[in-house]
C-alpha positions in Angstrom: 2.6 -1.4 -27.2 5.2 1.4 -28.7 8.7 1.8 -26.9 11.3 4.4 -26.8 14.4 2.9 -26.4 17.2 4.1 -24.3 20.7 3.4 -22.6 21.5 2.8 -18.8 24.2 2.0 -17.5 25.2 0.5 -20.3 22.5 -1.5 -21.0 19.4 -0.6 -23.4 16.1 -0.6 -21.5 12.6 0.2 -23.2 10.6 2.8 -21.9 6.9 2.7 -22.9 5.5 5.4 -25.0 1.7 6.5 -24.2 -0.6 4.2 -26.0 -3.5 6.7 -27.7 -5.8 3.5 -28.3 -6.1 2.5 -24.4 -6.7 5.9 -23.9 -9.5 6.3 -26.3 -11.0 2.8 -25.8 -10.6 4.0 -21.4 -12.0 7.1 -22.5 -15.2 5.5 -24.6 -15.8 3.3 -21.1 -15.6 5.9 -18.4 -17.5 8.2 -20.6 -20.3 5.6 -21.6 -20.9 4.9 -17.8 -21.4 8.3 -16.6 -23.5 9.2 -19.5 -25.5 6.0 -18.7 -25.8 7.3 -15.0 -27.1 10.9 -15.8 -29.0 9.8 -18.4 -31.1 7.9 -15.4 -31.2 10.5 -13.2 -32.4 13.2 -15.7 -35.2 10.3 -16.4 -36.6 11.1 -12.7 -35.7 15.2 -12.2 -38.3 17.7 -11.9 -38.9 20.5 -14.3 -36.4 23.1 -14.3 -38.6 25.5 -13.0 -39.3 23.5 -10.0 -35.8 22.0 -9.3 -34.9 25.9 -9.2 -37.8 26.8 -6.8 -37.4 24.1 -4.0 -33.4 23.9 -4.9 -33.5 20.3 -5.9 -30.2 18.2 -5.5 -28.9 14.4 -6.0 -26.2 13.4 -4.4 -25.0 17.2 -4.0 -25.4 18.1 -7.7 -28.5 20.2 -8.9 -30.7 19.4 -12.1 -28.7 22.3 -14.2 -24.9 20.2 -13.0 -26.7 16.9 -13.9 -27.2 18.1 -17.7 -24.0 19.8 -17.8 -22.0 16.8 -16.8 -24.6 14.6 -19.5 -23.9 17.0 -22.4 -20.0 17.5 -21.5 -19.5 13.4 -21.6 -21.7 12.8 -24.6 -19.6 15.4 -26.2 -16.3 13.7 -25.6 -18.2 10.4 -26.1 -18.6 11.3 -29.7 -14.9 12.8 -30.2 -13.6 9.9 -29.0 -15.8 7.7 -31.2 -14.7 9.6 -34.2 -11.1 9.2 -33.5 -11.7 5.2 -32.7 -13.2 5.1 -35.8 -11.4 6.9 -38.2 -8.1 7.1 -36.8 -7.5 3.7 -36.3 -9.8 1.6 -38.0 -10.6 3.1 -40.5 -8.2 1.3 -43.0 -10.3 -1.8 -41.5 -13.6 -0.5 -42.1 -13.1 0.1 -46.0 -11.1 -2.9 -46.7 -14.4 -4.5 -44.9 -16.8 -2.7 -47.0 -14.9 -3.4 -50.1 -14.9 -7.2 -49.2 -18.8 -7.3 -48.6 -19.6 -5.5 -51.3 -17.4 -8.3 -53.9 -18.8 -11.3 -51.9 -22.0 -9.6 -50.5 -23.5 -9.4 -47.2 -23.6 -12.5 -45.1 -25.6 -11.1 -41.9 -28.7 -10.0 -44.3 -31.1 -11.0 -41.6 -29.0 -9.2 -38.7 -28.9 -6.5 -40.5 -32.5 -6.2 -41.2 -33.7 -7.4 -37.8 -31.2 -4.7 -36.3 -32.6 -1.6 -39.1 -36.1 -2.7 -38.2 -35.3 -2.5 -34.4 -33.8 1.4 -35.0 -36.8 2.3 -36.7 -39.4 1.2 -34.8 -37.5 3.1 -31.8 -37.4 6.3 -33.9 -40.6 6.5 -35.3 -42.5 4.6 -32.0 -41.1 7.6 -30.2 -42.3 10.0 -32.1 -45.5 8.6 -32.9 -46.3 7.3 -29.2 -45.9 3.8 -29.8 -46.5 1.3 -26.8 -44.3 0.3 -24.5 -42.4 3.3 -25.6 -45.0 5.7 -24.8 -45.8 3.8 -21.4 -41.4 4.4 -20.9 -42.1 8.2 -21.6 -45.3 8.9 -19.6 -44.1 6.8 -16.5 -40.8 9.7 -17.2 -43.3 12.3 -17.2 -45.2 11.3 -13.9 -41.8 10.9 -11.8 -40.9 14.7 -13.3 -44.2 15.8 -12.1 -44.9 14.4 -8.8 -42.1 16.4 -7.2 -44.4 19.7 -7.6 -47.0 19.4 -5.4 -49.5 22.5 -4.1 -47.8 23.8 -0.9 -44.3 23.9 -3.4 -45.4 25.2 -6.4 -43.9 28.9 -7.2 -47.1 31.4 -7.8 -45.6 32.7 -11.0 -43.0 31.4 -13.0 -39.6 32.1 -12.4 -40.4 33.7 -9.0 -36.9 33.0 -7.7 -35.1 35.4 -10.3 -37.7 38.2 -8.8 -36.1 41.1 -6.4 -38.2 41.7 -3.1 -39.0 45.0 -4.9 -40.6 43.2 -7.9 -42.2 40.6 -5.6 -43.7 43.6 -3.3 -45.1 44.8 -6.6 -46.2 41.6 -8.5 -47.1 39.2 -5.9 -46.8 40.2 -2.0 -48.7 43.2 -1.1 -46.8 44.3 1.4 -44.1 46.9 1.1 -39.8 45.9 0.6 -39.1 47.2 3.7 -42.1 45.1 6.0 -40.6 42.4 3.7 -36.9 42.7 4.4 -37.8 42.9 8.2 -39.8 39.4 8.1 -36.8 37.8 6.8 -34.3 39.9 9.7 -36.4 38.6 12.0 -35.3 34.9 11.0 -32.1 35.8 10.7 -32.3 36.1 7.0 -30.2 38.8 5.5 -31.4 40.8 2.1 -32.0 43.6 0.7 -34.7 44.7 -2.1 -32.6 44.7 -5.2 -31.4 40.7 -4.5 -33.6 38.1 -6.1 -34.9 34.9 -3.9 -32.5 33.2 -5.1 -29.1 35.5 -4.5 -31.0 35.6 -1.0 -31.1 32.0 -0.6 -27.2 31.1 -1.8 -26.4 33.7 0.8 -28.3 32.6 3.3 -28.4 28.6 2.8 -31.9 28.2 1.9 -33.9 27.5 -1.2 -36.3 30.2 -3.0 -39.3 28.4 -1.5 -38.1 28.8 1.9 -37.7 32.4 1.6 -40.5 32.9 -0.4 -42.6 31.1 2.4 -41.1 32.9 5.4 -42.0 36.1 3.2 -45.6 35.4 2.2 -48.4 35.2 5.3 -50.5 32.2 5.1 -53.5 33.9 3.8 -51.6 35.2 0.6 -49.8 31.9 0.1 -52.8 30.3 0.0 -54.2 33.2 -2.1 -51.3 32.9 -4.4 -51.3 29.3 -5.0 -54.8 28.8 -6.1 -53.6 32.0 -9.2 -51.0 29.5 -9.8 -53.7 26.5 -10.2 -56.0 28.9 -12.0 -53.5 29.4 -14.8 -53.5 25.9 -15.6 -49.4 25.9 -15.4 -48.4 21.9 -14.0 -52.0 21.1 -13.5 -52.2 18.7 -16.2 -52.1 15.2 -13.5 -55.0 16.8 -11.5 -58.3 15.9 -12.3 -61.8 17.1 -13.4 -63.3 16.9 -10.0 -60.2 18.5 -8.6 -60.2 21.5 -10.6 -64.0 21.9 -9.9 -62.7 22.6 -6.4 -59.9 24.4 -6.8 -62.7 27.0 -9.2 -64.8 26.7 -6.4 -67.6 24.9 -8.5 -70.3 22.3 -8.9 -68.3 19.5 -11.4 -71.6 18.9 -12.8 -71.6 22.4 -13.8 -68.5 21.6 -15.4 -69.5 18.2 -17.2 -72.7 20.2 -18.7 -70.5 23.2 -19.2 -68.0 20.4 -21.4 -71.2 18.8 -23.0 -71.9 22.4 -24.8 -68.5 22.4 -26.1 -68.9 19.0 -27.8 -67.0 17.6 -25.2 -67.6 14.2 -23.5 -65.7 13.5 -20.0 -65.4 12.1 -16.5 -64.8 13.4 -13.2 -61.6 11.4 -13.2 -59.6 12.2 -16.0 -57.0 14.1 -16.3 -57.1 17.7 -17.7 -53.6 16.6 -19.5 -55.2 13.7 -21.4 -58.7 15.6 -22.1 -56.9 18.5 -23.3 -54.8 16.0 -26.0 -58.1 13.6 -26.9 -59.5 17.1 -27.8 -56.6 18.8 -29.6 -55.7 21.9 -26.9 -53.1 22.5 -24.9 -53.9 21.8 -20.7 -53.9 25.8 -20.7 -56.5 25.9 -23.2 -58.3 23.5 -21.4 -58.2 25.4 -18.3 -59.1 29.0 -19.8 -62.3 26.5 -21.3 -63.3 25.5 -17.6 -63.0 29.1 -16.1 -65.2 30.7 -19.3 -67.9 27.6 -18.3 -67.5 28.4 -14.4 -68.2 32.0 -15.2 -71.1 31.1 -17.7 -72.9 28.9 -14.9 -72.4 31.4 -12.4 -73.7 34.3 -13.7 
């Protein structure tokens, strides 16, 4: 600990100076835990474009605050480890180096087992090594099992659309009929604000206001466009895209068999569309050409 020294009453008395290494080593703490905590929760959020849609929050803060306060603290995690490093043990660190490299190293088997550890988590990652790929796909399933049919927006990005836009794109029905729906709840808007100006201002999320716009009929009308495209339909099923086409899944399976495709009525159109090199659109835009084919 560094003093400054000075005189009261005639006596000396030491007054402590700020001590830069707590501060850091407080700093590296504090900064590890919350980046340990948002790290977790960004494990479990939805995708952006849903957490935007249904207004998704935890514990007050939305998905877009999560990853802000993340990035901010792994930010100053890393400043602080430079300056902990270099600014105070660095002198340490070289006279250490110097020493190994005269007497050699004495950990050779930590230091292998510990370089073989970092690999395997690098290139298992990358690779989709088990359990690492079991770790990511669990991640994946928690992000997508907060969109569900009733919540899903009809196109992306719907919140950022005016009612003008959404009269014209998605709700046939004019701005003004759509302005007076939402009056009628109370809702205040007018044609050039997007969902979600209109829900800030009015407390609710874009889904609530799109749903208190759109009649049941063209909800239910706009959803299935939504599953047609393929977008976040990669945990749903063979047999449950055959009913969302409106289809025989035989049709389908025969349709697949054409293709040089083999599959069941229970897998996933995520993990039929990566065993056969596509993405889930492609795979999709496959089974609506093969619907179209048996129909006609």
């Amino acid at each position: 600990m560094q003093y400054d020294c000075m005189e009261i009453n005639g006596s000396v008395k030491k007054k402590k100076k700020f001590d830069i290494r707590s501060f850091i080593s407080f700093g590296l703490l504090f900064s590890f835990i919350i980046m340990s905590l948002t790290g977790i929760v960004l494990y479990f959020t939805p995708p952006g474009r849903v957490a935007k849609w249904v207004k998704w929050t935890f514990f007050g803060l939305e998905k877009e605050e999560w990853q802000a306060v993340h990035t901010i603290f792994s930010y100053f995690f890393m400043i602080l480890g430079i300056f902990h490093v270099f600014s105070f043990n660095w002198k340490v660190i070289v006279a250490y180096i110097k020493k190994r490299s005269v007497s050699g190293i004495n950990k050779k088997k930590e230091l292998i087992v510990s370089s073989l550890v970092i690999l395997f988590l690098f290139f298992g990652t990358l690779y989709n090594v088990q359990p690492l790929k079991g770790i990511m796909d669990f991640g994946e399933y928690l992000t997508e099992s907060w969109e569900t049919r009733d919540e899903a927006a009809p196109v992306p990005h719907t919140e950022d659309m005016t009612i003008e836009e959404l009269s014209k794109n998605i709700i046939k029905l004019d701005p003004e009929s759509i302005i007076k729906k939402l009056t009628r709840k109370g809702i205040k808007a007018n044609k050039n604000e997007t969902l979600k100006d209109i829900g800030i201002t009015n407390n609710f999320s874009p889904l609530e206001v799109y749903r208190i716009i759109a009649s049941d009929e063209e909800k239910k009308k706009e959803t299935g466009n939504m599953f047609r495209s393929g977008r976040g339909m990669g945990r749903r099923t063979l047999i449950d895209y055959a009913e969302i086409l409106q289809t025989d899944v035989g049709k389908i399976l025969s349709g697949l068999k054409e293709y040089g495709i083999e599959a069941s009525v229970d897998e996933r159109i995520k993990d039929l569309a990566e065993k056969y090199e596509m993405s889930p659109y492609e795979f999709v835009e496959k089974l609506k050409i093969i619907k179209n084919k048996k129909e006609k």
